[in-house]
N, C-alpha and C positions, 0 to 999 in steps of 0.2 A: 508595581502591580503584581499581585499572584496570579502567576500561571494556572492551567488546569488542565488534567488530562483527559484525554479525547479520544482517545485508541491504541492499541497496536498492534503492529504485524506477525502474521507466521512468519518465521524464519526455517525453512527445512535445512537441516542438518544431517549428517551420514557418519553415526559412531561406530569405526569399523575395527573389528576385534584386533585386527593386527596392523591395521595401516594409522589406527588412530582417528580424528574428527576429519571428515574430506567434506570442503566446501560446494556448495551446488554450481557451480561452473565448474566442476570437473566429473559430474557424474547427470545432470540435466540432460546436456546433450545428448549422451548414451541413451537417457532414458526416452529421449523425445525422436529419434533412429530406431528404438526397438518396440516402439509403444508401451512401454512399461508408463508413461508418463501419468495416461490416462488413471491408471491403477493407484499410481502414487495421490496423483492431483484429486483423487477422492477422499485417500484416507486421510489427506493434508484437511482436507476442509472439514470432514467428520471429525477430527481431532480438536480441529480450529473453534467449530460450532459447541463440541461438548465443553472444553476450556472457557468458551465467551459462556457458559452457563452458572462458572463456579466463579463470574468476579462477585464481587461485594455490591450489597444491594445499591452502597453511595457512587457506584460505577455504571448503573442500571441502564445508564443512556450510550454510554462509551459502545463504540467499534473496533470491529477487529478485521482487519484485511489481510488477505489470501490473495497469492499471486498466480495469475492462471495465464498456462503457455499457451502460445498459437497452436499446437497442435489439439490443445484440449477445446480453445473457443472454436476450432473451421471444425470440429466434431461434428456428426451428425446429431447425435443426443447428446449434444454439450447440454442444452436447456435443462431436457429432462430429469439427465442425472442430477446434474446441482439441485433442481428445484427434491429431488426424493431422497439424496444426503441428506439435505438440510433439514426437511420435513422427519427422520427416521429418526433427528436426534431433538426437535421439536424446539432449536435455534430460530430466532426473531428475522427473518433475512431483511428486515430494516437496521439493523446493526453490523451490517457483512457489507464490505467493500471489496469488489473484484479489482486486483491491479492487473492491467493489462499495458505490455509497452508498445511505444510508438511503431514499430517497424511488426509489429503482427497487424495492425492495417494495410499493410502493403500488399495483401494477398489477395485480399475482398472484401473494402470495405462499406461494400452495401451488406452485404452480407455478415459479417462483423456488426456492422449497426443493427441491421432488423435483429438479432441477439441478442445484442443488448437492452433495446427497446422493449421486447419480451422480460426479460429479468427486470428491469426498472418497474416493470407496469407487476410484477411480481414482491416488490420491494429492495429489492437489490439495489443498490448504490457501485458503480462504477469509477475506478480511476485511474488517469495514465499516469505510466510510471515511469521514471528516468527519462522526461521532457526535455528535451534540447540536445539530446543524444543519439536519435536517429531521425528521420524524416519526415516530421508529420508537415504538412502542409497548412495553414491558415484556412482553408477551405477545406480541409478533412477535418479539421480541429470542429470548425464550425458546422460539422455533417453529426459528430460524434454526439452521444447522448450520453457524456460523460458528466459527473458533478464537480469532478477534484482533480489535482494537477499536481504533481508531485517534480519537483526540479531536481534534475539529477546533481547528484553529487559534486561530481568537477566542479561544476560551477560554484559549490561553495569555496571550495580552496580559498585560503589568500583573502577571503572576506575581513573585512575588518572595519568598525565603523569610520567614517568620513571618509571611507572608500567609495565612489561612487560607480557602481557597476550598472553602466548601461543596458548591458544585455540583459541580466537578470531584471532590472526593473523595468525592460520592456516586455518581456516574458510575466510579469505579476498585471504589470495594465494589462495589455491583452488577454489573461486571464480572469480578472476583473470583470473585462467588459463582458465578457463571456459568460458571466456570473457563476466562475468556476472557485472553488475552494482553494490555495495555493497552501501547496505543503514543502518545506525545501528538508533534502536527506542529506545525511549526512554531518550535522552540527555538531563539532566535536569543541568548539570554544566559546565563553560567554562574549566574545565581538563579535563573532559571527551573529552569534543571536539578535544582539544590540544592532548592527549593523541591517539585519533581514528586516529588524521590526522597522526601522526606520524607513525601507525602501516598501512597506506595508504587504511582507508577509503575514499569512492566516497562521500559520505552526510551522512547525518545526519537530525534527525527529534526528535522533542519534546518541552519541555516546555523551552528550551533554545532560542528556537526559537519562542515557542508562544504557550501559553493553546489553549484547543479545544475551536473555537468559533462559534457561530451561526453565520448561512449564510452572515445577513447583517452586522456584525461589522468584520467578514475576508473580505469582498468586502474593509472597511474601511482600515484595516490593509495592503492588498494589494495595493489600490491606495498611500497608505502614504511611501509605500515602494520605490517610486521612486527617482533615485539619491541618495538614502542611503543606508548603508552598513549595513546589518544585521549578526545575530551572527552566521550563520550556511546558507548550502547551499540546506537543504529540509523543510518542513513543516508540 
């Protein structure tokens, strides 16, 4: 069966003159301590929005997801701002997916929820990120007005088909029933892949499918994707 692609994510990145490329768990946290985050977290997504404008018309439906910190959703004008980003670069916010991870509901998540329930009713599309990694609970899972379910990493390790991984295939039913989209990060092997489809993941996303790449050579990657079959159905 050929694959097809379906989206992909911002990755922020820190090209620093003299330190070289510094990953975002060494400079996030600084930023989310000094409130810079905020600052950042906008011009991630106004970058994010103008980029989802330059794919190719045969991409028309693809998404692009933006990972937004706990300090940017318990905002007072989280809502606002996102909704006049998005609006200033005149991006679809039915093709924008908010990843939010499991342990930024652990603050308020009613409040957390009523937010997101505003941006869905906005067109926003919502997902949790690196699932099985911190603490969501089954009854916060089922509070959440989320569409998609992104399985953290680890859990892929060491996949390999006729491997039979309980936990992860009880993490895809329950998400299932939930009628949440399951995306697994991380696929760096075609068993892993073979292996997810089998326990009936929706996609897949990683180096199987393509290293993180700066803006203009995924434009290139994208247009090249036309009429070809690639190895996986996220990015």
């Amino acid at each position: 069966m050929q694959a097809r692609f379906i989206g992909a994510e911002a990755l922020l990145r820190w090209q620093h003159p003299e330190h070289g490329l510094i990953e975002p768990d060494e400079f996030i946290p600084i930023a989310e301590e000094t409130g810079l985050i905020h600052r950042i977290g906008r011009e991630v997504l106004r970058r994010a929005c103008l980029e989802l404008e330059t794919w190719p018309a045969a991409h028309a439906r693809a998404r692009i997801s933006i990972n937004v910190s706990p300090w940017q959703l318990f905002s007072q004008d989280f809502v606002r701002t996102l909704q006049e980003t998005v609006a200033s670069t005149r991006a679809d916010p039915r093709r924008i997916t908010l990843e939010i991870t499991e342990n930024a509901f652990l603050h308020d998540l009613d409040d957390a929820a009523s937010k997101i329930r505003a941006l869905e009713a906005a067109g926003f599309q919502f997902s949790l990120d690196d699932f099985g990694s911190g603490y969501t609970s089954l009854e916060s899972l089922k509070k959440l007005p989320v569409r998609e379910l992104k399985i953290d990493r680890t859990f892929i390790e060491g996949l390999h088909p006729g491997s039979h991984d309980r936990f992860i295939e009880a993490m895809i039913t329950i998400a299932h029933h939930l009628e949440l989209f399951v995306i697994a990060e991380g696929v760096e092997t075609e068993d892993q892949r073979t292996a997810l489809a089998g326990l009936g993941c929706n996609a897949i996303q990683g180096y199987l499918v393509s290293p993180a790449l700066p803006a203009a050579a995924f434009h290139r990657w994208l247009t090249g994707l036309a009429g070809q079959a690639i190895p996986a159905s996220s990015s």
